[in-house]
C-alpha positions in Angstrom: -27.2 -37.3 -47.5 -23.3 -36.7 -47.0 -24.1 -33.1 -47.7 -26.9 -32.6 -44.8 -24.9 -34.7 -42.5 -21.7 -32.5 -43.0 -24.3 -29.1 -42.3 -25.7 -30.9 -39.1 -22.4 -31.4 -37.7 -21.2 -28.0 -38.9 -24.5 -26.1 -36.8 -23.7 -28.3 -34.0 -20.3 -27.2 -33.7 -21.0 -23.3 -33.9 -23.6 -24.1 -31.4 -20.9 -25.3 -29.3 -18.6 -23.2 -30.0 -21.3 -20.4 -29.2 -22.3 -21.5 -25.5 -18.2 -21.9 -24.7 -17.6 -18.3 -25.8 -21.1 -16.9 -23.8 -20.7 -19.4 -20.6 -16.8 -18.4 -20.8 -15.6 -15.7 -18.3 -15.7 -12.7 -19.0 -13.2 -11.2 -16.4 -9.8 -12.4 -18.4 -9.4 -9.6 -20.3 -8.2 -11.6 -23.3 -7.0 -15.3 -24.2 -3.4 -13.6 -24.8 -3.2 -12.4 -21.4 -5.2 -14.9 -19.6 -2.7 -14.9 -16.5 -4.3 -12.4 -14.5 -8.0 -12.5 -13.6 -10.0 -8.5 -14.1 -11.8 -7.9 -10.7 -12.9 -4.2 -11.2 -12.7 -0.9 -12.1 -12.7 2.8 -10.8 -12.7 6.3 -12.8 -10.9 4.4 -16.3 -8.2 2.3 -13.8 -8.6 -1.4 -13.5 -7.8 -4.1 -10.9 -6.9 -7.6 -11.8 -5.4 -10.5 -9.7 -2.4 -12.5 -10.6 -3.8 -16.2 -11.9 -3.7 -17.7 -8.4 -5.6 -15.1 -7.0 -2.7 -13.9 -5.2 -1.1 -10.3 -6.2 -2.9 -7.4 -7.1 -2.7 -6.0 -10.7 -3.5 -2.2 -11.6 -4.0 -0.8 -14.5 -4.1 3.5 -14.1 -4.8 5.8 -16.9 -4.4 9.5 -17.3 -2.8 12.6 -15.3 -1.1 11.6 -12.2 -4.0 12.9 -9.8 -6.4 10.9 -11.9 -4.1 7.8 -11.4 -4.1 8.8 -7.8 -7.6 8.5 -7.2 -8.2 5.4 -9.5 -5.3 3.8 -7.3 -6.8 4.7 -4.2 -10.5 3.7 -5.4 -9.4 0.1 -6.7 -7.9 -1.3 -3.7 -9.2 1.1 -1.1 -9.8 -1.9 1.8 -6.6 -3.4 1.3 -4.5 0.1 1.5 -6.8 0.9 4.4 -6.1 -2.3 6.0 -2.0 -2.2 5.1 -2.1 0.7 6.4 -3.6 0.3 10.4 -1.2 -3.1 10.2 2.2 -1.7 9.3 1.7 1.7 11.4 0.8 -0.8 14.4 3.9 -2.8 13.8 6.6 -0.2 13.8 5.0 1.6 16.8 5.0 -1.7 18.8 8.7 -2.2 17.4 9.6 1.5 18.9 8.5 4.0 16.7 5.6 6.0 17.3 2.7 7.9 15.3 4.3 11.1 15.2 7.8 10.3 14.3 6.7 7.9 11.8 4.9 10.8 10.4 7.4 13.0 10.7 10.0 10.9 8.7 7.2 10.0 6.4 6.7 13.6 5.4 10.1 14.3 4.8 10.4 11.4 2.7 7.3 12.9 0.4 9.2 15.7 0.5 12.1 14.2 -1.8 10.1 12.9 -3.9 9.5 14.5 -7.7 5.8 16.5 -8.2 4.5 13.4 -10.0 4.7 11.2 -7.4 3.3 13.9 -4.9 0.0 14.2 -6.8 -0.2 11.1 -7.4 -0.5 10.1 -3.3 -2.4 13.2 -3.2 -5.0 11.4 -5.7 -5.0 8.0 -3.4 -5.9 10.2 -0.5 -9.0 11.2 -2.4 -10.6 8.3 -2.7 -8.7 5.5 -0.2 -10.6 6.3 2.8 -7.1 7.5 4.5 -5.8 10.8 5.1 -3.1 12.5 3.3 -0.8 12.0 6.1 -2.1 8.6 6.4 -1.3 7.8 2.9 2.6 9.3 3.6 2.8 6.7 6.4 1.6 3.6 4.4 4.4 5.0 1.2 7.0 5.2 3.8 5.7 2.1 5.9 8.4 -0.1 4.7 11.2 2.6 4.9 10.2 2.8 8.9 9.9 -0.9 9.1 13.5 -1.5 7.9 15.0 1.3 9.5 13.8 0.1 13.1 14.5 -3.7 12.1 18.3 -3.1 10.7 19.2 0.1 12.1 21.6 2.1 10.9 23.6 -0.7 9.9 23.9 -1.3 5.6 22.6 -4.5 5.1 23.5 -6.9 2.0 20.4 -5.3 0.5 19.5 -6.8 -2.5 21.6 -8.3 -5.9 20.5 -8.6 -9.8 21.9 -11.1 -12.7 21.3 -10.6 -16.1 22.0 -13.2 -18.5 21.8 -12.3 -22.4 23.2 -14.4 -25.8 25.0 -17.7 -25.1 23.5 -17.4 -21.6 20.4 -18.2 -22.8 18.7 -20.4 -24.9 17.2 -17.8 -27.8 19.9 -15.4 -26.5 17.4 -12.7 -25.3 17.8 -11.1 -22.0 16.4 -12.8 -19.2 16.7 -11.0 -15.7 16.9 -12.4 -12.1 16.5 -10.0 -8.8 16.4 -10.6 -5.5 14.8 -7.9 -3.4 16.8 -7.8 0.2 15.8 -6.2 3.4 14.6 -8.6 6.4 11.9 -11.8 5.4 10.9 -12.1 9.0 9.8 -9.1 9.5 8.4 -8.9 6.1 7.1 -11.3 4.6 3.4 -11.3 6.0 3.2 -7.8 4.2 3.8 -9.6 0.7 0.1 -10.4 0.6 0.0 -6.7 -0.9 2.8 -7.2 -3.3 1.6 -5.6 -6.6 2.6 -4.5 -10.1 0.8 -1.3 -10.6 1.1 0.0 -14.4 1.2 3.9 -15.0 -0.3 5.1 -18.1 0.6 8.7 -17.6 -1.2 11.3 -20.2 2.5 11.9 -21.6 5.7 9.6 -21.9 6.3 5.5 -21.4 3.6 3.4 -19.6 5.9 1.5 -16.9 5.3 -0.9 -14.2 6.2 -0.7 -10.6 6.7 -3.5 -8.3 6.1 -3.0 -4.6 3.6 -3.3 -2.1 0.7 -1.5 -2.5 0.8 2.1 -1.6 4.0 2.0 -2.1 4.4 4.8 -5.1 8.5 5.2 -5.1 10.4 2.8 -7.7 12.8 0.2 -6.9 11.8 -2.3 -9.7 10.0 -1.4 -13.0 10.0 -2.1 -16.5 8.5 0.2 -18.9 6.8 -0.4 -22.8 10.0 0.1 -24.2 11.2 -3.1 -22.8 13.3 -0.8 -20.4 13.7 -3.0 -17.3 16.1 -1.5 -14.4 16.0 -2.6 -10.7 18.2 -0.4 -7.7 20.4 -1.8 -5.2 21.7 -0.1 -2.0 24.8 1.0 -2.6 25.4 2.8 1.1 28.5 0.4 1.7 30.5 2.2 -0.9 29.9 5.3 -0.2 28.0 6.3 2.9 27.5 10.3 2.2 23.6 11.2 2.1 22.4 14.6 0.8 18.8 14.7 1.9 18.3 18.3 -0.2 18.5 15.8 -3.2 15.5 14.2 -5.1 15.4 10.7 -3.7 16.7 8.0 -6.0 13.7 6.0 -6.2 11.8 8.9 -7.3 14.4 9.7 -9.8 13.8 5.8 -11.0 10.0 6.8 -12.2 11.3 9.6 -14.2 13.8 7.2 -15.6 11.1 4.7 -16.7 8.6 7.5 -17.4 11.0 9.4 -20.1 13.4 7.2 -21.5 13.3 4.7 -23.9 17.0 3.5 -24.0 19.9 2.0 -21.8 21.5 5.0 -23.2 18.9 7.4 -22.8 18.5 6.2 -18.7 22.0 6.2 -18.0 22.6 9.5 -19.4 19.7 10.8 -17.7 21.3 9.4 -14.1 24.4 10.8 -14.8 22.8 14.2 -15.3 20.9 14.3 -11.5 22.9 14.2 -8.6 22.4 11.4 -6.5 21.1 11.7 -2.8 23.1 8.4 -1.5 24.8 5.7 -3.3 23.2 3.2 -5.4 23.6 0.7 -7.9 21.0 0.7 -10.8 20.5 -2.1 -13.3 19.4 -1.2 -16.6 18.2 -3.9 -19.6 16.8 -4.5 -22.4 16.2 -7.3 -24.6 19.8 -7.3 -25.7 21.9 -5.7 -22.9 22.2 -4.8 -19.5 25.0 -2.6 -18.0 25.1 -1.5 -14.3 25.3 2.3 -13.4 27.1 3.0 -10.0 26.0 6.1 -8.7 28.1 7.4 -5.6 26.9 11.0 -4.2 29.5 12.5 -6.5 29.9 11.0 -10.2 27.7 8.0 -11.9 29.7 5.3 -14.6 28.2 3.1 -16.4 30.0 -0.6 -15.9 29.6 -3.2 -18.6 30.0 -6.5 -18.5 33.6 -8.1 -18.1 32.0 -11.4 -19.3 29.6 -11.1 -22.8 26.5 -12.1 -22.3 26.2 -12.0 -18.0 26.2 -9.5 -15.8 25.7 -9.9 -11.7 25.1 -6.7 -8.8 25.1 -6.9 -5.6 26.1 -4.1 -2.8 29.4 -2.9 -3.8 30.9 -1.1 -6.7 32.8 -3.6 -8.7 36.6 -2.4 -9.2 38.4 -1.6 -10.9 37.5 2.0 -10.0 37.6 5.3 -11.8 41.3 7.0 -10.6 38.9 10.1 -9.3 37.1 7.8 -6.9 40.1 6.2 -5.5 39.6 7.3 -1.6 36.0 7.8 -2.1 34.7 5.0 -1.9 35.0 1.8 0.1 36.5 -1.4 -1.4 33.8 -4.7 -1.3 34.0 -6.6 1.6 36.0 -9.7 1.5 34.3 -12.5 -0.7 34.2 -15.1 2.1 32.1 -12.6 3.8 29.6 -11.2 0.7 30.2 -14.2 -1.4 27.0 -13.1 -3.6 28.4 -11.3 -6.8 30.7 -14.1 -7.1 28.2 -16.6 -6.5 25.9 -15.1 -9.6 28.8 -15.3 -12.0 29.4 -18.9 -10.9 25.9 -20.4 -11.3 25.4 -18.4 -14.6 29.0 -20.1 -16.0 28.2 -23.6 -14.5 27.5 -26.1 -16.6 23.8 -26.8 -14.9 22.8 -23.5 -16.0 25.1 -21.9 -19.0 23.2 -21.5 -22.2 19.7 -22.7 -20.0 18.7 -19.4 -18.7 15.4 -18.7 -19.9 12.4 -18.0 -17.0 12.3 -21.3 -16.1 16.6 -21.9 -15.6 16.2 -18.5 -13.5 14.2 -19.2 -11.2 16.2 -22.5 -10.4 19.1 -20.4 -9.6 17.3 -17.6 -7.8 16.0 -21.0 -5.0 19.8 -21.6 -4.3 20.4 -20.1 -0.6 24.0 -18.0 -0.5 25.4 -21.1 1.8 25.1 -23.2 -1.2 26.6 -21.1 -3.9 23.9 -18.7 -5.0 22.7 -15.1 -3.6 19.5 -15.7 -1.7 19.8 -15.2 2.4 17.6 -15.0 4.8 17.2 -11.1 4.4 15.3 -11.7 0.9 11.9 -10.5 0.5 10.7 -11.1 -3.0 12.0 -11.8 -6.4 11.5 -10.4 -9.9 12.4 -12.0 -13.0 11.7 -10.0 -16.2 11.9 -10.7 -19.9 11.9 -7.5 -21.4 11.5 -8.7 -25.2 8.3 -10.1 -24.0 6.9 -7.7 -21.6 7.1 -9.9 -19.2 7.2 -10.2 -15.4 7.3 -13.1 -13.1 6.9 -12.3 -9.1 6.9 -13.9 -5.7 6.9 -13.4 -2.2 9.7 -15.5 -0.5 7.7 -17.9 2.4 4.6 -16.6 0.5 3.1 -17.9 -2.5 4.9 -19.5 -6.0 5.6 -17.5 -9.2 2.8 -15.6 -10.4 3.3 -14.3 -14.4 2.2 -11.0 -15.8 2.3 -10.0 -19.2 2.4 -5.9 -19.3 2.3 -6.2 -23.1 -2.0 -5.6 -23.3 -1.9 -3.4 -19.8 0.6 -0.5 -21.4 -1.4 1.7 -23.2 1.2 4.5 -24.1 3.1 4.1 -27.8 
């Protein structure tokens, strides 16, 4: 009697079990990466949305034209729609048609072959143009430059916190992305992470809006994370005959699989204006400050943390003295020194996992921390993990994405 009772109880649970896994949905792509939601697919790319049904996720696959037209194919409505919206905007705000595609196409122009084929690709199949597809990668670009002028904002900052920083002592990053909310922050409904899985070299991830193929903040399957910050105040030379930074950034991501490796490879390329680069990985993160004429690497001064903002950090190489401009005055950019402060305090000092990071990335610059009311969105990545956490600022909440089953490339 025992016997038959213990086999009717053991059918009735695998029947259960069988009707949860069939009447389960089937567009999660697995229970270990159940954060973003599969919505559908075009020539071997994929679209997902972030867990709240907020961000768009791609997933691209092959050469770069391929990637193109699986990019363009997957979200073709939404480019389409960014598109006639942002093109509106900075004509209404004093820029017309033709000069936005004038400086549109000589931004495309700066950027490496890759990228070029790969806009060429999103033409294809997008429904736009390929000088329509120019204006929505350089839509942005215009956006700030008719918002700010010619004037360098305090244009983004970065703290990594590693070892007695954080609680398992793994790298933990925190970056605010700066430009101008107002004006931007009712384009963060096409915020993305769109993962490259190029027929040869790293799978990475780029965060931007979509359409938006140049690289500002990426992480790649090597746990390789790196975000750029203006750097303009330091050193204002710009040689436009120079491949644009945040082309160079893909490469980066694309071809190396070391902090050494990517800072070597900046040093090697001459830069087309100044810039500060981030660069981590699950152990370490060292800034590279990259004036128009030399690149260093700066290490932390404190083991364990390391903060960016707008300025190279002195002390300076002897060969830059007179090259480059000193930081403003602290009570003015109080942001670098802000970082270092929260990440020493005793409210976040050995607490700085995800969770203790975005804490510190809500505190406002007036009350000790480094967000303003020029921030746009915020990253915080987790390289051991594969991990990124994104939001739009005025927008939506943290949305999580693990890249770990979206990179395809060994």
């Amino acid at each position: 009697m025992n016997n038959r009772k213990s086999l009717l109880i053991s059918v009735f649970l695998f029947l259960v079990l069988s009707i949860i896994l069939i009447c389960s949905p089937t567009n999660y792509i697995s229970e270990k990466n159940d954060k973003i939601l599969k919505v559908t697919t075009f020539e071997g790319g994929t679209a997902y949305k972030t867990s709240d049904n907020i961000y768009w996720v791609l997933n691209l696959t092959g050469t770069w034209r391929e990637m193109g037209r699986q990019y363009g194919g997957l979200v073709r409505e939404d480019l389409c729609q960014f598109y006639q919206e942002i093109t509106e905007d900075v004509a209404a705000r004093g820029i017309d048609k033709k000069e936005q595609l004038e400086d549109a196409k000589e931004f495309a122009g700066s950027l490496n072959v890759n990228l070029r084929e790969l806009l060429k690709g999103i033409s294809e199949t997008s429904g736009l143009s390929e000088d329509e597809v120019l204006l929505l990668n350089a839509g942005m670009l215009n956006l700030a430059d008719v918002v700010l002028g010619p004037v360098a904002p305090s244009a983004c900052s970065g703290l990594a916190a590693w070892g007695n920083y954080t609680p398992d002592g793994s790298l933990v990053f925190g970056r605010n992305w700066d430009i101008d909310r107002e004006s931007m922050k009712k384009y963060m409904k096409y915020l993305s992470v769109v993962v490259f899985n190029p027929d040869s070299g790293n799978s990475f991830a780029n965060v931007h809006p979509l359409g938006n193929v140049y690289l500002e903040t990426g992480m790649n399957n090597k746990g390789l994370f790196l975000e750029l910050n203006n750097g303009v105040y330091s050193d204002t030379n710009i040689f436009e005959d120079r491949e644009n930074s945040v082309s160079t950034l893909v490469s980066v991501l694309n071809q190396c699989s070391t902090i050494e490796e990517a800072a070597a490879y900046l040093a090697a390329v001459p830069a087309d204006m100044a810039y500060i680069i981030q660069i981590a990985d699950s152990k370490e993160c060292v800034s590279v400050e990259r004036p128009t004429f030399a690149s260093r690497v700066r290490r932390s001064e404190q083991n364990g943390v390391l903060a960016a903002y707008n300025s190279f950090v002195p002390p300076y190489p002897q060969e830059w003295e007179g090259k480059v401009t000193k930081p403003r005055n602290p009570k003015e950019d109080p942001r670098y020194q802000n970082l270092l402060n929260l990440a020493n305090s005793k409210e976040f000092y050995g607490k700085l996992d995800p969770a203790g990071m975005k804490k510190l990335l809500d505190i406002q610059m007036q009350n000790g921390g480094a967000t303003h009311k020029g921030s746009v969105l915020q990253v915080i990545a987790v390289p051991k993990d594969l991990k990124l956490w994104i939001r739009g600022l005025d927008y939506s909440d943290w949305q999580e994405i693990d890249l770990k089953g979206l990179f395809k490339n060994k």
